[in-house]
N, C-alpha and C positions, 0 to 999 in steps of 0.2 A: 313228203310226209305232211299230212295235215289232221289235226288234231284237236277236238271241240269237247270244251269241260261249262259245264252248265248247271246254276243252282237258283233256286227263291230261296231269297231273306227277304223276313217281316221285318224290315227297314225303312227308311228315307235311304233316297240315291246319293244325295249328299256326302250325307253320314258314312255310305260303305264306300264314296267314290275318295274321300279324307284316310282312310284305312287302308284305301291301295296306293295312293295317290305318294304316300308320307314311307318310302320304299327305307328312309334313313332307320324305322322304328319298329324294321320287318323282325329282327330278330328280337325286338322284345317283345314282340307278344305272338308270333309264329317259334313255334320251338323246333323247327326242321329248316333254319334259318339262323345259318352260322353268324353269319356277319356281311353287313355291307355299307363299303365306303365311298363315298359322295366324292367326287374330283371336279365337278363342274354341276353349279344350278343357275337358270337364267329367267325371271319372269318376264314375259314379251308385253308390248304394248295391248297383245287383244288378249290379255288373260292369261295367255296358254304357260306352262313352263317348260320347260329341256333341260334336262337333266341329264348327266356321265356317272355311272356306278360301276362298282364291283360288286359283285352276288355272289356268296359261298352259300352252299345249302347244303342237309343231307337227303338222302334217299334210305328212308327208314325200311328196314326188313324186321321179319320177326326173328333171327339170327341176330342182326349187325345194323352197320349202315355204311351207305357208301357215300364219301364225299364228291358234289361237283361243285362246279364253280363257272363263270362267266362274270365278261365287259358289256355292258347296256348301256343304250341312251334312251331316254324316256320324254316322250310329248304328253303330258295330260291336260285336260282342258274340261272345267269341272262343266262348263255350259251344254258340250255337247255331251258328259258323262262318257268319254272313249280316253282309256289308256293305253297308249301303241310304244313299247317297246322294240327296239333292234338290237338284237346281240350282234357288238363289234368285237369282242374278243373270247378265245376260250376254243373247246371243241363246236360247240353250237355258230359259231360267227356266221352271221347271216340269216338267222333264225329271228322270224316276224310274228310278234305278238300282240295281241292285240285284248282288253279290259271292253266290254261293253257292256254298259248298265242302263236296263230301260224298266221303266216301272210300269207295273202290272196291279193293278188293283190297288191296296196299301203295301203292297212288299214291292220289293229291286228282284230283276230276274240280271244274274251276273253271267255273263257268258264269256270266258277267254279261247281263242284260238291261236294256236300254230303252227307257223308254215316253213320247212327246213327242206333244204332239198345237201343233200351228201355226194358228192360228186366224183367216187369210188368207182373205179369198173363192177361188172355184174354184184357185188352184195351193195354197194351202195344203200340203195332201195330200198333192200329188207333189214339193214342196221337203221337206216332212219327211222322206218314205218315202228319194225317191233321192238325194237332196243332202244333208239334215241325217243321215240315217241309213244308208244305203250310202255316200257317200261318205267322210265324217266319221267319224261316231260309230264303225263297225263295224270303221274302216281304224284307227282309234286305238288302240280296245280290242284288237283283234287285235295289234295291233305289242305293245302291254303283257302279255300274255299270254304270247305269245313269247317275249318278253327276262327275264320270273319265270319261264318253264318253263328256260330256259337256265341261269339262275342254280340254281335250284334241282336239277336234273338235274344238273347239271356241277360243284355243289358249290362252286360261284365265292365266297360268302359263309358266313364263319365261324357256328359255332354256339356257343353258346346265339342264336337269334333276334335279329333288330335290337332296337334300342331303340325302346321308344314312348315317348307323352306329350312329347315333346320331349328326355327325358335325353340330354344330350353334347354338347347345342348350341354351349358355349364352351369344349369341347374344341377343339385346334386341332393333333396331332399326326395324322398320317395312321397309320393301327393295324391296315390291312386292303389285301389284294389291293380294289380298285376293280372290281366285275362289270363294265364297259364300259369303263373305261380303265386303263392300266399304269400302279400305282402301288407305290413303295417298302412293303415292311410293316414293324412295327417292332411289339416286345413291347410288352405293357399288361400292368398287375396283371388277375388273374381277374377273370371279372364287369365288365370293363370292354369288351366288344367293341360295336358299335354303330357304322350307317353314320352318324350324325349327328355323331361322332366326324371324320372328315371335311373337316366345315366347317372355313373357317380361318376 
């Protein structure tokens, strides 16, 4: 199964590579993004970081919604603008993904792909291609795509960048408009913006 979701945002690659990159702060401002927890972050000597998550998400219908969930590890490396995820646990284990941000004129053109192969006798194949991958996967990343071009186009979230690495986790003062829901803003010293800021 392979599977390519592709969008321009009038951005900086920076800025939208900070938004995917900060996986801790997916569920506050993606709302199809149950929860995910950090079990391992490592910054290397050339920049890069490695990261171990759990990812809960929904799959929104106009009915209902279904929950999935998934174990990743993440290499991002803002220099070369690529974020490559590997699901290690879950239904998907084994499934290669990959963030690639290159910029095109004044906008980031974002392109994520993946790659899952299901190792099933004969439906294998067509549960990847049209269930795991048309259904799921493609209807996911698409929603996420949408909701960082929105924020980023519309200017929803303050600049300098979110935070990474975890900074602001036990902050507990709300410091920012909320991209997906209304919330009160209230001043912070400089250098303090960040959705993780948020958490209470």
């Amino acid at each position: 199964m392979y599977t390519e979701t592709s969008m321009l945002m009038r951005g900086p690659r920076e800025y939208i590579f900070a938004l995917g990159a900060a996986i801790e702060d997916w569920p506050l401002i993606l709302p199809h993004y149950r929860s995910v927890l950090l079990t391992q972050r490592t910054v290397r000597p050339d920049g890069a970081t490695h990261t171990v998550a759990t990812m809960k998400a929904w799959r929104l219908l106009p009915f209902g919604k279904i929950p999935v969930g998934w174990k990743t590890t993440l290499e991002s490396n803002v220099a070369t603008g690529l974020l490559h995820f590997v699901h290690i646990g879950g239904f998907t284990k084994g499934m290669d993904v990959h963030w690639l941000l290159t910029s095109e004129s004044d906008a980031t053109r974002v392109t994520i792909t993946h790659e899952f192969t299901l190792k099933w006798p004969l439906i294998g194949s067509f549960i990847a291609r049209r269930i795991v991958g048309h259904f799921f996967v493609d209807a996911i990343a698409r929603r996420t795509l949408t909701c960082i071009q929105a924020m980023v186009e519309e200017n929803r979230t303050p600049r300098p960048p979110l935070r990474r690495n975890g900074e602001g986790e036990k902050e507990t003062r709300i410091v920012m408009q909320s991209p997906l829901s209304r919330m009160a803003e209230e001043q912070v010293p400089s250098g303090q913006w960040g959705v993780g800021a948020l958490r209470g």
